[in-house]
N, C-alpha and C positions, 0 to 999 in steps of 0.2 A: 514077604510075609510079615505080620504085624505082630508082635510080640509084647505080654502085658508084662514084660519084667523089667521094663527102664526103672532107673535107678532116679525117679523124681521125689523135687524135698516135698515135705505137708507145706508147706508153705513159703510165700516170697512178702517180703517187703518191696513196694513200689515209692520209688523217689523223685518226685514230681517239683518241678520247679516252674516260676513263674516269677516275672516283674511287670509291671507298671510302666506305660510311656508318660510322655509330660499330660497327654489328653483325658490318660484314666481308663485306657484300653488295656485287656490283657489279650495273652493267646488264644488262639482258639477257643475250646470248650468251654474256659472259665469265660470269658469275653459271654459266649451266647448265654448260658445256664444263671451266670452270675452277675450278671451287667447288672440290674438292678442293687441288687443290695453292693454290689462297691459303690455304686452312682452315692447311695445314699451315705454309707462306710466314712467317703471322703469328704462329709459336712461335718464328722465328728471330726472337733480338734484331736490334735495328733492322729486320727486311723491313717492319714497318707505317707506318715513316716514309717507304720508297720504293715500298708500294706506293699510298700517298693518291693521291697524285695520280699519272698516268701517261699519254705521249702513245704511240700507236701507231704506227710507218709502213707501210705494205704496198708491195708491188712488185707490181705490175698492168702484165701485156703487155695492150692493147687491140686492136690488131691483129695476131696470132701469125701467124709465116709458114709454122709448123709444121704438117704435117698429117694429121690420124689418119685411120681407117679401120673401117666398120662390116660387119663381114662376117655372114651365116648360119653357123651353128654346122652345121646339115642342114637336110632337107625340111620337117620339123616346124614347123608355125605357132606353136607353145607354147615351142618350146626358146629359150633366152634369146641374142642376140645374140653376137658376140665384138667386142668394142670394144677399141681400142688408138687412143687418145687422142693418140700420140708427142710429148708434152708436150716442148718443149726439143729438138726435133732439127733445127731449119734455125739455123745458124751465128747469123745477123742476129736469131735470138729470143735467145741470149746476147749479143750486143752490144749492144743494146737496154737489156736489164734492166740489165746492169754500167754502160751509159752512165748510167742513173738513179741507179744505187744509189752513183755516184762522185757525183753531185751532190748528191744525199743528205748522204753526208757531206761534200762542203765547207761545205754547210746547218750540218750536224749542229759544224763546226771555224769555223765564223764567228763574230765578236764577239757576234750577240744569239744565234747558237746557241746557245752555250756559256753564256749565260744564261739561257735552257729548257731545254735537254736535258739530263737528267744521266746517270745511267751506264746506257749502252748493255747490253741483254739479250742481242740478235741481230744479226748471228752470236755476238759473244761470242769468249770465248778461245780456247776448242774450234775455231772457225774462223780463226784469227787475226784477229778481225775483219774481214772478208774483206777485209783490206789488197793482199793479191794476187787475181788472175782467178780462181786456179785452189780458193784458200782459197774463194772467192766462188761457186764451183762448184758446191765440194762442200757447202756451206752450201743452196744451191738442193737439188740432189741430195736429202737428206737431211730439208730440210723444208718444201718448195713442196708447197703444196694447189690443187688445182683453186680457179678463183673462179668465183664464179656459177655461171652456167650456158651452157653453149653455145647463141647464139643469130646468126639473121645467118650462119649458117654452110651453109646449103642457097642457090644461088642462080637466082634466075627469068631466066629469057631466051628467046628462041625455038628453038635446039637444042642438042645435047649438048656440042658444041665449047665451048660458053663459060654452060656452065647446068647444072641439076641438073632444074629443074624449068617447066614451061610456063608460060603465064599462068592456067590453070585448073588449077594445082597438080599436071598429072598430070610422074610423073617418066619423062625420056625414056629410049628403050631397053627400059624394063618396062611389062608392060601388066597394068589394073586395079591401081596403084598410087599413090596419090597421098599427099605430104604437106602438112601444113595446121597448122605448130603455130609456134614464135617462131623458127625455125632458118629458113625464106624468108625471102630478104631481097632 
């Protein structure tokens, strides 16, 4: 049985790292997604000394309070969904993220930070570095991707009041409908 009482945080910092071969290749994802703009990075004097080495951080909400909604475009079994994700709309998903992203950087202003970390990409100037909420905002606003994938977001119980779906996956309220993919939880 699946139980909604784990004990997970609001949120994870992801610690991504990547270097540079002598050719100007990286790993994987950054390789395919960002080959161009290093190709180009590496005709500006000095970008090759800071792009060698580089550490990443991401801002990951793991339990988002936010919540979207899948509606029927029409009748039609083929026509494509209308999906509105509402990324960032209950108050406590911005407080969340800013609580990390201020730890972050005390991380980022502490004696051995400051001995790993060198100059900050993002937010950057264009955000003030998100030194205020609201710089911090609009930095989100402007460059938050979806992560992963939505999953654990459909949930099982015995009726509608506090569930989406039965124990045999049919979803209550509709009939001949069931879901069955990593979104039960």
């Amino acid at each position: 049985m699946i139980k909604d009482t784990w004990d997970v945080p609001d949120m994870a910092p992801e610690v991504l790292t990547a270097s540079l071969n002598k050719r100007g290749s990286c790993w994987g994802a950054l390789r395919r997604v960002a080959a161009s703009l290093i190709s180009a990075a590496l005709v500006i004097p000095g970008a090759k000394s800071l792009l060698r080495q580089s550490v990443g951080v991401g801002l990951c909400l793991t339990g988002p309070r936010s919540r979207g909604e899948v509606k029927l475009l029409n009748k039609d079994p083929d026509a494509p969904p209308i999906i509105n994700p509402n990324y960032m709309t209950d108050e406590g998903d911005w407080e969340a993220l800013y609580s990390l992203f201020k730890r972050l950087k005390q991380a980022q202003a502490s004696e051995h930070g400051k001995k790993i970390i060198g100059m900050e990409l993002q937010p950057g100037p264009v955000y003030g570095y998100g030194k205020t909420e609201e710089k911090f905002r609009k930095w989100v606003r402007a460059c938050a991707l979806p992560y992963f994938h939505p999953c654990g977001s459909c949930r099982m119980g015995e009726g509608p009041e506090d569930s989406v779906v039965d124990s045999t996956l049919r979803v209550h309220g509709v009939s001949n409908l069931r879901v069955a993919d990593a979104s039960v939880a």
